[in-house]
C-alpha positions in Angstrom: 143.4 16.1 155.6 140.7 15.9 152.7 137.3 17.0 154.1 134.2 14.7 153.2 131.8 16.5 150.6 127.8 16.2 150.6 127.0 13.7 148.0 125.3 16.4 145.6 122.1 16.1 144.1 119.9 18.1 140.7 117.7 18.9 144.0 120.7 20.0 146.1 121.6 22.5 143.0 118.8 24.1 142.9 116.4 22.4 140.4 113.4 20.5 141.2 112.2 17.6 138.8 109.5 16.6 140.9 108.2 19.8 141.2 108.3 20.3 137.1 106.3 16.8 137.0 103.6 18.2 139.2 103.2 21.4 137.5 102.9 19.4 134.0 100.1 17.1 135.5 98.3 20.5 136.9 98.6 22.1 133.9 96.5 19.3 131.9 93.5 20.2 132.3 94.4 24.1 131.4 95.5 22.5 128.3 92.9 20.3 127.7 90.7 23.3 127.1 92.5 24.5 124.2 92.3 21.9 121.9 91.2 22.6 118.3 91.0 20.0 115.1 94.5 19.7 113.9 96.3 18.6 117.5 97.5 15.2 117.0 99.2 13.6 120.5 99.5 15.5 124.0 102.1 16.9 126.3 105.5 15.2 127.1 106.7 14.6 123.6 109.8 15.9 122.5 108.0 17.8 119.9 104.3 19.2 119.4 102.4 18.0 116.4 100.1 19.9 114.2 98.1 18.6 111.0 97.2 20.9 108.5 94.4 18.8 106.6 92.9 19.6 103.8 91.1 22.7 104.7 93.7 25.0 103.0 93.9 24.8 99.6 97.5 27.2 99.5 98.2 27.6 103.1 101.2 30.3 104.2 102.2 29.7 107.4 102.6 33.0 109.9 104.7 32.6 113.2 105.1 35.4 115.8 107.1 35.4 119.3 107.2 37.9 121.9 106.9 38.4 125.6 105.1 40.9 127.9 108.4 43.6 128.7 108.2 44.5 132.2 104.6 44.2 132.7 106.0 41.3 134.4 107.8 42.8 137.1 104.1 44.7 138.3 102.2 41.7 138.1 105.2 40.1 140.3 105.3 42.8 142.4 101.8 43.1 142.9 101.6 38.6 143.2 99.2 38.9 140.6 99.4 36.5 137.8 96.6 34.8 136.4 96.2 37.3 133.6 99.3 37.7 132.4 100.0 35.0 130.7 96.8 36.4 129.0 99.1 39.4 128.0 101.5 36.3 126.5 99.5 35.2 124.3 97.5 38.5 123.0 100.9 39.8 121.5 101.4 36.9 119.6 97.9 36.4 118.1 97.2 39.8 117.1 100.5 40.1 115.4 99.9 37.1 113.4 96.6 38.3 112.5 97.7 41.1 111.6 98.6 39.3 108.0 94.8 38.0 107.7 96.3 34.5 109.5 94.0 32.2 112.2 96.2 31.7 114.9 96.5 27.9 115.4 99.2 26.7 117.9 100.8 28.3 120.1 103.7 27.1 123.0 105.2 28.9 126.1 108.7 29.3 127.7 108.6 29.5 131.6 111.9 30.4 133.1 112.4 30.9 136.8 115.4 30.4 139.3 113.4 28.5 141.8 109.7 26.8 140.6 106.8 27.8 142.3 104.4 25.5 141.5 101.3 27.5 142.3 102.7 30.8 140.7 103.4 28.7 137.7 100.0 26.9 137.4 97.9 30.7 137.9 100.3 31.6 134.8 99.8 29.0 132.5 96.3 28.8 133.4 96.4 32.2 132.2 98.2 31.2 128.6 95.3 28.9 128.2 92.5 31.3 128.6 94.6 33.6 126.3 94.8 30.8 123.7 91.0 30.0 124.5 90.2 33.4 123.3 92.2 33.6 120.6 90.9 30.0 119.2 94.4 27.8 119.3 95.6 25.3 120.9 98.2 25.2 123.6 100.4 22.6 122.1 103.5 22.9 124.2 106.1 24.5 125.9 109.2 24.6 128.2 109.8 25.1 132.5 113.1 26.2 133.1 114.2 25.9 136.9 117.8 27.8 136.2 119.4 28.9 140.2 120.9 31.8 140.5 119.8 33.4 136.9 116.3 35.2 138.0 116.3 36.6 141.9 113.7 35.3 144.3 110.3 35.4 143.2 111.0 36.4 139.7 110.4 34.3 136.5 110.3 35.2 132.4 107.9 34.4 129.6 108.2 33.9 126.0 105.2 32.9 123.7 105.4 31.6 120.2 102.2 31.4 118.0 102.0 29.5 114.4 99.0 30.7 112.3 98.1 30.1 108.5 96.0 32.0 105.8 95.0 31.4 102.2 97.7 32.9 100.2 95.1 34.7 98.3 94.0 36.1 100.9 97.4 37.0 102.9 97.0 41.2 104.2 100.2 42.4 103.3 99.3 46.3 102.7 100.4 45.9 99.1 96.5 47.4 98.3 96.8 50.5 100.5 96.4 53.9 98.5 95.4 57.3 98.9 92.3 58.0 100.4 91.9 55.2 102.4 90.4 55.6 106.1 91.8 54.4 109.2 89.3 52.6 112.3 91.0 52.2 115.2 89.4 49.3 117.8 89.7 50.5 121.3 92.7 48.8 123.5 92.1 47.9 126.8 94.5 49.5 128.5 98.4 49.4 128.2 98.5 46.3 126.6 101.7 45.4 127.3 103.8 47.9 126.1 105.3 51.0 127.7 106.1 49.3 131.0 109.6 50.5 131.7 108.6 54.0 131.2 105.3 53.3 133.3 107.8 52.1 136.0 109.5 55.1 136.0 106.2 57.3 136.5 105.1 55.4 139.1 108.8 55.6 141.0 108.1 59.2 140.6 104.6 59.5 142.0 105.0 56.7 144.8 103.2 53.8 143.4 99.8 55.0 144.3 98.1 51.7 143.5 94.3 51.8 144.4 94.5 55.3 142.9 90.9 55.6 140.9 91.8 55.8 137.2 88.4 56.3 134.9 86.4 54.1 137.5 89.2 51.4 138.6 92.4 51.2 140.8 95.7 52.1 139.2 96.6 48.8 139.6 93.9 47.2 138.2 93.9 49.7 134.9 97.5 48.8 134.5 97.4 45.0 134.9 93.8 44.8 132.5 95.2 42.2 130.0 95.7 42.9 126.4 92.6 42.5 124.1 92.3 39.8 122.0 91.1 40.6 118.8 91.0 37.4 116.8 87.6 35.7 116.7 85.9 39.0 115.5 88.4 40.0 113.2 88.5 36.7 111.7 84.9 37.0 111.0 85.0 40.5 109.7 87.9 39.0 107.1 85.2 36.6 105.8 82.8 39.4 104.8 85.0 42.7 104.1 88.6 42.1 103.9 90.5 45.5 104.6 93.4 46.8 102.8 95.7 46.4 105.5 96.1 45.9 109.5 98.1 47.1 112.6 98.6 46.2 116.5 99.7 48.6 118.2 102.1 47.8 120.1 106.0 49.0 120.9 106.5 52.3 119.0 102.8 53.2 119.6 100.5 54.6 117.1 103.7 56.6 115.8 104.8 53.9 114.5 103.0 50.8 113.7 100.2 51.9 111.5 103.0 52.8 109.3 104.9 50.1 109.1 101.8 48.4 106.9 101.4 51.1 104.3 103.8 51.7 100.8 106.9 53.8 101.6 104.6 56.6 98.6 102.1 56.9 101.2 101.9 58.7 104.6 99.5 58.9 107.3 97.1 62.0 109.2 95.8 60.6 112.3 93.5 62.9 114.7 93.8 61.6 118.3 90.7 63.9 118.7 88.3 61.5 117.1 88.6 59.3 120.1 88.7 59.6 123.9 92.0 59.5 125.3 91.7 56.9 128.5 92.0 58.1 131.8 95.0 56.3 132.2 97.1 57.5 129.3 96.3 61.1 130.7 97.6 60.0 134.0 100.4 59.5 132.9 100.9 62.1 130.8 100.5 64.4 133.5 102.5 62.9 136.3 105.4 61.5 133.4 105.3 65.3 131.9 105.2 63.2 128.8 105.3 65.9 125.5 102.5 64.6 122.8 105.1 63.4 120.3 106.4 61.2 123.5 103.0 59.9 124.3 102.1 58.7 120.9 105.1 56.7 120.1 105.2 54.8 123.4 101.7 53.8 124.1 98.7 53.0 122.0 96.6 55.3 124.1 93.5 53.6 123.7 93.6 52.2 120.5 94.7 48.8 119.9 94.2 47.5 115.8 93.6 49.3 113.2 92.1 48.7 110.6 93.0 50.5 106.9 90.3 50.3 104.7 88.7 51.8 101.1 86.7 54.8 102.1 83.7 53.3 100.1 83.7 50.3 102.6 84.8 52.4 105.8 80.4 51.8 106.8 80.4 48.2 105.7 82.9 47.7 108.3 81.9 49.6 111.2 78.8 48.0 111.2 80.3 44.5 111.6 82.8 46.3 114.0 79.4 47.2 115.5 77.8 43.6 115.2 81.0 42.4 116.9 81.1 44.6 120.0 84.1 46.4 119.4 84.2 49.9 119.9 86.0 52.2 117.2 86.4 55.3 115.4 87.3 56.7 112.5 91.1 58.1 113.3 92.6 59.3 110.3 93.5 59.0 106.7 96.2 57.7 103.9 97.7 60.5 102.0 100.3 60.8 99.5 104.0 60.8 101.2 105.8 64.3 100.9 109.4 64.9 100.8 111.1 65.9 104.0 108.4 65.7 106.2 107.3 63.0 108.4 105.1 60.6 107.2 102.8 59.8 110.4 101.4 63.0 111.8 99.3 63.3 114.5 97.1 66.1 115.8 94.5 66.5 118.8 
């Protein structure tokens, strides 16, 4: 005998369309606050428009994605998530600017198995002040309600940033030579880089959240969101364009800086110019992390760097100054030798 079925529903599966209307009309006003000249229409179409105007005589167009790692699974862990989506944006801006570009759009990628409307609203809300700071526009993005991918109370982000620059004035590191002097601009933390190994040190040492690190709970120094650098390196581009720029971020100051300097050229960095964060040396010392293990996994406390002529290395602090950015002078450009590394760093 055939047994009578439920008549199934996109609710009974596991996705809520309701609840993805109601988190687009909360979100409105979050967006609201990003928009810049150039932003043509709102949210719901099938596609986000931009218009470049005239402003640019050559414009390039940069375009960065990325996501936070498993920063995430703290701030989930810890139901703290209004900054994170701060995180989001920050390592999408500062890579674009990284190539001399103003960010101007940018669109997320919310993915969860169930939505939580309120969770979802304090992340987004986040993005916004994230693109706020960094002077674009939140143009778009997607909600994915997908049951059964992500466990309860989980959820991913994506970001993805479009910028564009003069191509006479696109940073590409071509100018770099011997001689030149690095500034490093101090992070604000962990950024959001490192996470899976900070997971592990914190497994080790049982999670000691409220812990005081250099003045703040553990959990607050590891959740600080990424610095944004944009607005005040934008401005320093208008009056002393450097010779080239890194964010440090994945591979750590090991191996970033050198990804924007000639294969001829190497670098000497001394970590003693700057003070190492409390954090980073908690770590160090619970993880047992080596030097060499440190450097190439977190940006211990610096977060951009700047690679400039040596004659203009006091021109530029003193708009680094101007801005309110700390730095220091970290290091050097020297010729490349055979057979030995090209980044070394001593402390």
């Amino acid at each position: 005998m055939n047994t009578p079925h439920q008549r199934l529903t996109y609710r009974a599966a596991g996705v809520d369309i309701d609840a993805g209307a109601e988190l687009v009309e909360r979100i409105k006003p979050h967006v609201a606050r990003t928009l810049r000249a150039g932003v043509l229409g709102g949210l719901g179409g099938f596609g986000a428009l931009f218009e470049l105007g005239t402003r640019w005589r050559e414009p390039v167009l940069v375009s960065g994605t990325d996501g936070v790692g498993t920063k995430l699974k703290l701030a989930q862990e810890l139901n703290r998530h209004d900054t994170i989506g701060v995180d989001l944006v920050a390592m999408c801006v500062n890579d674009v600017l990284v190539q001399g570009a103003e960010p101007l759009f940018f669109l997320d990628y919310f993915a969860a198995g169930h939505l939580d409307v309120d969770v979802a609203e304090r992340v987004i809300a986040g993005i916004a002040q994230g693109c706020t700071q960094a002077g674009c526009a939140l143009v778009g993005g997607e909600t994915a309600e997908m049951p059964d991918m992500y466990a309860p109370g989980e959820y991913d982000l994506a970001g993805f940033c479009v910028g564009a620059v003069e191509k006479s004035r696109l940073i590409d590191g071509q100018l770099v030579r011997s001689g030149d002097v690095l500034i490093g601009i101090a992070s604000n933390g962990a950024h959001a880089n490192g996470f899976s190994l900070i997971r592990r040190i914190l497994d080790r040492c049982g999670k000691p959240w409220s812990l005081d690190v250099g003045g703040m709970s553990l959990a607050d120094a590891l959740l600080a969101p990424t610095a944004i650098y944009v607005k005040p390196i934008l401005r320093l581009l208008a009056e002393r364009p450097p010779h080239a720029m890194a964010h440090i971020t994945g591979g750590g100051l090991t191996e970033n800086i050198i990804r924007v300097v000639p294969s001829s050229l190497a670098l000497h960095v001394d970590a003693s110019a700057w003070p190492i964060p409390p954090l980073f040396s908690w770590m160090a010392d619970v993880g047992q992390l080596e030097d060499e293990e440190l450097w190439r996994t977190f940006n211990c406390g610096i977060g951009f760097v700047l690679v400039v002529d040596a004659a203009d290395a006091s021109e530029t602090k003193a708009l680094l100054e101007r801005e309110g950015l700390q730095h220091w002078s970290i290091g050097t450009v020297v010729p490349a030798e055979t057979g030995r590394p090209r980044v070394h760093i001593s402390r």
